[in-house]
C-alpha positions as CSV (number, residue, x, y, z in Angstrom):
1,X,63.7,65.5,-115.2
2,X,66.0,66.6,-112.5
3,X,67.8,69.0,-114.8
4,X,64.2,70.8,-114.5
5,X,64.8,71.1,-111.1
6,X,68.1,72.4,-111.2
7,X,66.8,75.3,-113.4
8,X,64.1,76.4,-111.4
9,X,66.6,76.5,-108.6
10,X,68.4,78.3,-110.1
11,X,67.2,81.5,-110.2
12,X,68.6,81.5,-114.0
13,X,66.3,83.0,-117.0
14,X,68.2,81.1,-119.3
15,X,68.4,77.6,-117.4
16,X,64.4,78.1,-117.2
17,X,63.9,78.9,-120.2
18,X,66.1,75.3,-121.1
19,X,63.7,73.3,-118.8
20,X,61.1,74.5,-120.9
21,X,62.5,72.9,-124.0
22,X,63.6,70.2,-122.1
23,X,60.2,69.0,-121.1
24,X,58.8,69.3,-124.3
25,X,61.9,67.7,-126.1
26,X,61.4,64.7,-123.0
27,X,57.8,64.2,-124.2
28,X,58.5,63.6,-127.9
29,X,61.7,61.5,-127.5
30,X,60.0,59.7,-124.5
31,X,56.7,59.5,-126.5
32,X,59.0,57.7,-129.2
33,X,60.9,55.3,-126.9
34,X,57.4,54.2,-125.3
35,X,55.9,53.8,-128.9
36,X,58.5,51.6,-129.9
37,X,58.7,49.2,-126.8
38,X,55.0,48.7,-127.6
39,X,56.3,47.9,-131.3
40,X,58.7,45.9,-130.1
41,X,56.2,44.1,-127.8
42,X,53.7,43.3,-130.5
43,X,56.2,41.6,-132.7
44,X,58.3,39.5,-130.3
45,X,55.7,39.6,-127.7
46,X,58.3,40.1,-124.8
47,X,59.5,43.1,-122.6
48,X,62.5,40.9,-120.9
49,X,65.8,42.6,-122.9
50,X,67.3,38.9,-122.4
51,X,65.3,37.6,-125.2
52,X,65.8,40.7,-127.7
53,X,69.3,40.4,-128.7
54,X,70.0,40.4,-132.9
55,X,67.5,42.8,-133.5
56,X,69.6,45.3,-135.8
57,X,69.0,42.8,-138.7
58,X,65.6,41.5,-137.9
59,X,63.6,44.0,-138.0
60,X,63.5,47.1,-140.9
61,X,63.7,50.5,-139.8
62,X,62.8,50.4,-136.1
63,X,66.2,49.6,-134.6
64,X,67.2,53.1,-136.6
65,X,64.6,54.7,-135.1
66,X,65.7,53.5,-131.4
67,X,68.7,55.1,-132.4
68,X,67.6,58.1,-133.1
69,X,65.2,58.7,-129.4
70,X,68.3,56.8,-127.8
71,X,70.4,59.7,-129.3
72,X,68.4,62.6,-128.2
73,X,67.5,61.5,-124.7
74,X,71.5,61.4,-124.5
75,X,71.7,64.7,-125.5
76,X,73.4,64.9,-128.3
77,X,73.9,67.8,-130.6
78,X,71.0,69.0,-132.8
79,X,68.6,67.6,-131.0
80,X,66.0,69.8,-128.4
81,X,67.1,67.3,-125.5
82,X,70.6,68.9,-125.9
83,X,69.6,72.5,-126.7
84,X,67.5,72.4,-122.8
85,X,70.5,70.2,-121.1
86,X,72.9,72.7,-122.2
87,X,70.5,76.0,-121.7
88,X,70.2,75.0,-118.7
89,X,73.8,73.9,-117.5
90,X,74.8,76.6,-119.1
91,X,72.6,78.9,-116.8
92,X,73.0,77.1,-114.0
93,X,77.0,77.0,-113.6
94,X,77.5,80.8,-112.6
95,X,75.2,80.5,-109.4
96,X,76.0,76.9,-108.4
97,X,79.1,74.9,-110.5
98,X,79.1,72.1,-108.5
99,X,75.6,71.1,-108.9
100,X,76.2,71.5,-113.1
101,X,79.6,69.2,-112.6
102,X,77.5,66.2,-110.5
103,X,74.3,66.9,-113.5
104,X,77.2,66.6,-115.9
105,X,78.5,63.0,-114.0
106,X,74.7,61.9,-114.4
107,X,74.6,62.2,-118.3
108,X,78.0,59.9,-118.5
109,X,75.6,57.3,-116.3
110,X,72.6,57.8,-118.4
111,X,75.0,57.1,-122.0
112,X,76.4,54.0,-120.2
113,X,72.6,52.6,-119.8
114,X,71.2,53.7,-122.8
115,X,74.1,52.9,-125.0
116,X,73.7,49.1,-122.9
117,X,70.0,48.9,-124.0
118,X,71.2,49.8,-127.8
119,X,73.5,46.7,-126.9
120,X,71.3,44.3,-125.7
121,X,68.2,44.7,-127.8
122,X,69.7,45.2,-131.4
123,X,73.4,44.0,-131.4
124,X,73.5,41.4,-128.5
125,X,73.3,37.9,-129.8
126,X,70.2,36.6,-131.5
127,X,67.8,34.7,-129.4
128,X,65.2,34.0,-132.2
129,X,66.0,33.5,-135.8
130,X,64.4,34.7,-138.7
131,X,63.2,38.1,-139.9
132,X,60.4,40.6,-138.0
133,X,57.6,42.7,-139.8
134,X,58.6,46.1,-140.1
135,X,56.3,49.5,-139.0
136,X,52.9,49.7,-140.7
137,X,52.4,53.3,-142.5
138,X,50.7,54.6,-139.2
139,X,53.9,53.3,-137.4
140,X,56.4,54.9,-139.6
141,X,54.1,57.9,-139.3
142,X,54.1,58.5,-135.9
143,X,58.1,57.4,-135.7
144,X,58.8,60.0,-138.5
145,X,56.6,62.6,-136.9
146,X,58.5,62.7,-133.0
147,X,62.0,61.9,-135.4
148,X,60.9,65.6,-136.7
149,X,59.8,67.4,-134.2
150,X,63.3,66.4,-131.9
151,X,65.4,67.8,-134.7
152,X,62.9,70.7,-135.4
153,X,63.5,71.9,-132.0
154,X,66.8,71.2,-131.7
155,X,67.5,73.5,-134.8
156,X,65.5,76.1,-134.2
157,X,63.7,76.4,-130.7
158,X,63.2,80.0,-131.3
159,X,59.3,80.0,-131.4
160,X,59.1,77.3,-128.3
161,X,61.8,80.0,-126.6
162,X,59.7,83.1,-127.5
163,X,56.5,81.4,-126.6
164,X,58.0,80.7,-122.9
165,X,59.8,84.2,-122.3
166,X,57.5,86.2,-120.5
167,X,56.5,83.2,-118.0
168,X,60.5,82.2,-118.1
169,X,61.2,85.6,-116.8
170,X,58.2,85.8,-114.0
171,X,59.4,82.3,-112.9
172,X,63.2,83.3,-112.7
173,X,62.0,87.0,-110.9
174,X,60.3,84.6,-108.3
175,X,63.0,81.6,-107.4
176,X,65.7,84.3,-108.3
177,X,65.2,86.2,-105.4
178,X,65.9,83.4,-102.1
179,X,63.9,80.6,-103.4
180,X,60.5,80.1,-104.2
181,X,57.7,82.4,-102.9
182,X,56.3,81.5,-99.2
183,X,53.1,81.9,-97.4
184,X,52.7,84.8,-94.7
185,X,52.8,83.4,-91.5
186,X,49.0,84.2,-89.9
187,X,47.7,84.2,-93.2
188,X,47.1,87.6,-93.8
Protein backbone atom coordinates (compact mmCIF):
# COMPACT_ATOMS: atom_id res chain seq x y z
CA UNK A 1 0.00 0.00 0.00
CA UNK A 2 2.95 2.30 -0.23
CA UNK A 3 2.46 2.73 -3.88
CA UNK A 4 -0.83 4.61 -2.52
CA UNK A 5 1.31 6.87 -0.84
CA UNK A 6 3.57 7.60 -3.60
CA UNK A 7 0.40 8.72 -5.67
CA UNK A 8 -1.03 10.95 -3.36
CA UNK A 9 2.47 12.57 -3.18
CA UNK A 10 2.53 12.97 -6.12
CA UNK A 11 0.60 15.56 -7.03
CA UNK A 12 -0.21 13.24 -10.24
CA UNK A 13 -4.14 12.91 -11.49
CA UNK A 14 -3.23 9.85 -13.15
CA UNK A 15 -1.00 8.12 -10.24
CA UNK A 16 -4.23 8.93 -7.97
CA UNK A 17 -6.45 7.81 -10.02
CA UNK A 18 -4.03 4.26 -10.07
CA UNK A 19 -4.22 4.18 -6.18
CA UNK A 20 -7.72 4.13 -6.51
CA UNK A 21 -7.75 0.92 -8.48
CA UNK A 22 -5.03 -0.21 -6.60
CA UNK A 23 -6.87 -0.39 -3.34
CA UNK A 24 -9.75 -1.92 -4.72
CA UNK A 25 -7.74 -4.51 -6.85
CA UNK A 26 -5.60 -5.05 -3.01
CA UNK A 27 -8.96 -5.89 -1.46
CA UNK A 28 -10.14 -8.60 -3.86
CA UNK A 29 -6.70 -10.31 -4.39
CA UNK A 30 -5.96 -9.90 -0.65
CA UNK A 31 -9.64 -11.01 0.20
CA UNK A 32 -8.63 -14.21 -1.95
CA UNK A 33 -5.19 -14.87 -0.42
CA UNK A 34 -6.85 -14.62 3.24
CA UNK A 35 -9.75 -16.90 2.07
CA UNK A 36 -7.53 -19.48 0.96
CA UNK A 37 -5.07 -19.55 4.07
CA UNK A 38 -8.31 -20.23 6.00
CA UNK A 39 -8.93 -23.06 3.34
CA UNK A 40 -5.70 -24.23 3.68
CA UNK A 41 -5.99 -24.14 7.48
CA UNK A 42 -9.20 -26.11 7.76
CA UNK A 43 -7.74 -29.01 5.74
CA UNK A 44 -4.25 -29.40 7.02
CA UNK A 45 -5.06 -27.60 10.16
CA UNK A 46 -1.57 -25.71 10.15
CA UNK A 47 -0.37 -22.07 9.34
CA UNK A 48 3.55 -23.08 9.67
CA UNK A 49 4.66 -23.13 5.61
CA UNK A 50 7.22 -25.99 6.94
CA UNK A 51 4.56 -28.50 7.02
CA UNK A 52 2.78 -27.46 3.62
CA UNK A 53 5.11 -28.62 1.08
CA UNK A 54 3.52 -31.12 -1.97
CA UNK A 55 0.52 -29.36 -2.09
CA UNK A 56 0.22 -28.87 -6.04
CA UNK A 57 -0.99 -32.43 -6.21
CA UNK A 58 -2.94 -32.82 -3.09
CA UNK A 59 -5.31 -30.70 -3.21
CA UNK A 60 -7.86 -29.89 -6.55
CA UNK A 61 -8.17 -26.59 -7.66
CA UNK A 62 -6.89 -24.35 -4.78
CA UNK A 63 -3.20 -24.39 -5.44
CA UNK A 64 -4.43 -22.83 -9.12
CA UNK A 65 -6.20 -20.40 -7.45
CA UNK A 66 -3.10 -19.31 -5.21
CA UNK A 67 -1.65 -18.87 -8.34
CA UNK A 68 -3.89 -16.79 -9.68
CA UNK A 69 -4.01 -13.93 -6.29
CA UNK A 70 -0.18 -14.73 -6.16
CA UNK A 71 -0.15 -13.43 -9.81
CA UNK A 72 -2.02 -10.32 -9.43
CA UNK A 73 -0.63 -9.14 -6.09
CA UNK A 74 2.71 -9.33 -8.28
CA UNK A 75 1.33 -7.26 -10.74
CA UNK A 76 1.21 -8.92 -13.53
CA UNK A 77 -0.47 -7.92 -16.78
CA UNK A 78 -4.24 -8.06 -17.06
CA UNK A 79 -4.79 -7.90 -13.79
CA UNK A 80 -6.21 -4.42 -11.73
CA UNK A 81 -3.08 -4.80 -9.34
CA UNK A 82 -0.99 -4.05 -12.53
CA UNK A 83 -3.30 -1.54 -14.26
CA UNK A 84 -2.96 0.84 -10.44
CA UNK A 85 0.99 -0.14 -10.03
CA UNK A 86 1.58 1.03 -13.45
CA UNK A 87 -1.05 4.11 -13.38
CA UNK A 88 0.60 5.09 -10.85
CA UNK A 89 4.33 4.68 -11.68
CA UNK A 90 3.59 5.85 -14.61
CA UNK A 91 2.30 9.16 -13.07
CA UNK A 92 4.64 9.33 -10.64
CA UNK A 93 8.03 9.28 -12.65
CA UNK A 94 7.83 12.81 -14.29
CA UNK A 95 7.73 14.71 -10.78
CA UNK A 96 9.98 12.26 -8.83
CA UNK A 97 11.89 9.21 -10.96
CA UNK A 98 13.81 8.16 -8.24
CA UNK A 99 11.15 7.32 -5.89
CA UNK A 100 9.36 5.16 -9.08
CA UNK A 101 12.99 3.33 -9.62
CA UNK A 102 13.32 2.30 -5.49
CA UNK A 103 9.01 1.37 -5.89
CA UNK A 104 10.18 -0.57 -9.00
CA UNK A 105 13.28 -2.35 -6.69
CA UNK A 106 10.35 -3.29 -4.15
CA UNK A 107 8.18 -5.29 -6.73
CA UNK A 108 11.48 -7.51 -7.61
CA UNK A 109 11.44 -8.19 -3.52
CA UNK A 110 7.85 -8.70 -3.32
CA UNK A 111 8.15 -11.60 -6.64
CA UNK A 112 11.04 -13.13 -4.76
CA UNK A 113 8.68 -13.72 -1.51
CA UNK A 114 5.67 -14.53 -3.09
CA UNK A 115 7.10 -16.62 -5.81
CA UNK A 116 9.03 -18.50 -2.30
CA UNK A 117 5.53 -18.96 -0.72
CA UNK A 118 4.23 -20.62 -4.28
CA UNK A 119 7.51 -22.74 -3.54
CA UNK A 120 7.05 -23.79 -0.25
CA UNK A 121 3.38 -24.45 0.11
CA UNK A 122 2.59 -26.29 -3.34
CA UNK A 123 5.90 -27.53 -4.90
CA UNK A 124 8.24 -27.96 -1.83
CA UNK A 125 8.53 -31.50 -0.68
CA UNK A 126 5.57 -33.36 0.77
CA UNK A 127 5.32 -33.45 4.40
CA UNK A 128 1.97 -35.48 4.62
CA UNK A 129 0.90 -38.02 2.10
CA UNK A 130 -2.25 -38.72 0.63
CA UNK A 131 -4.81 -36.56 -1.11
CA UNK A 132 -6.83 -33.27 0.42
CA UNK A 133 -10.70 -32.35 -0.13
CA UNK A 134 -11.07 -29.91 -2.60
CA UNK A 135 -13.35 -26.36 -2.24
CA UNK A 136 -16.98 -26.97 -1.47
CA UNK A 137 -19.47 -24.99 -4.10
CA UNK A 138 -19.42 -21.93 -1.69
CA UNK A 139 -15.57 -22.18 -1.79
CA UNK A 140 -15.22 -22.32 -5.42
CA UNK A 141 -17.77 -19.59 -5.47
CA UNK A 142 -16.17 -17.10 -3.64
CA UNK A 143 -12.61 -18.13 -5.30
CA UNK A 144 -14.25 -17.78 -8.85
CA UNK A 145 -15.99 -14.56 -7.82
CA UNK A 146 -12.52 -12.37 -6.58
CA UNK A 147 -10.64 -14.58 -9.75
CA UNK A 148 -13.33 -12.28 -11.77
CA UNK A 149 -13.49 -9.33 -10.46
CA UNK A 150 -9.21 -9.01 -10.61
CA UNK A 151 -9.33 -9.66 -14.31
CA UNK A 152 -12.57 -7.58 -14.74
CA UNK A 153 -10.74 -4.70 -13.57
CA UNK A 154 -7.72 -5.33 -14.98
CA UNK A 155 -9.49 -5.32 -18.53
CA UNK A 156 -11.54 -2.75 -18.25
CA UNK A 157 -11.25 -0.26 -15.16
CA UNK A 158 -13.03 2.29 -17.08
CA UNK A 159 -16.21 2.46 -14.85
CA UNK A 160 -13.95 2.20 -11.45
CA UNK A 161 -11.74 5.11 -13.32
CA UNK A 162 -14.84 7.21 -14.25
CA UNK A 163 -16.39 6.67 -10.90
CA UNK A 164 -13.11 8.15 -9.08
CA UNK A 165 -12.39 11.19 -11.61
CA UNK A 166 -13.95 14.00 -10.08
CA UNK A 167 -12.55 13.18 -6.44
CA UNK A 168 -9.03 11.99 -8.35
CA UNK A 169 -8.89 15.41 -9.67
CA UNK A 170 -9.94 17.42 -6.24
CA UNK A 171 -7.31 15.20 -4.55
CA UNK A 172 -4.47 15.83 -7.14
CA UNK A 173 -5.62 19.99 -7.21
CA UNK A 174 -4.94 19.67 -3.32
CA UNK A 175 -1.40 17.57 -2.87
CA UNK A 176 -0.45 19.02 -6.41
CA UNK A 177 0.00 22.38 -5.24
CA UNK A 178 3.14 21.96 -2.18
CA UNK A 179 1.72 19.07 -0.39
CA UNK A 180 -1.32 18.50 1.37
CA UNK A 181 -3.57 21.23 2.69
CA UNK A 182 -2.51 22.85 6.29
CA UNK A 183 -4.24 24.47 9.05
CA UNK A 184 -4.08 28.45 9.53
CA UNK A 185 -1.89 29.14 12.20
CA UNK A 186 -4.37 31.03 15.06
CA UNK A 187 -7.18 29.12 13.77
CA UNK A 188 -8.92 31.60 11.98
Amino acid sequence: MGFVLIALYSGSELAIQGAVVLMVAHAFSSAGLFILSGQLYERIHTRDMRFMGGLWGRIPVLPGFTLCFVAASLGMPATANFVGEFMILFGTFPTAPVVVVIASAGLVLAAVYSLLLMQRVHFGPACREGPLPGPDLREYGMMLALVLLVLLVGLYPQPLLDTAAATSARVAELFGNGGPPRLAAGGG
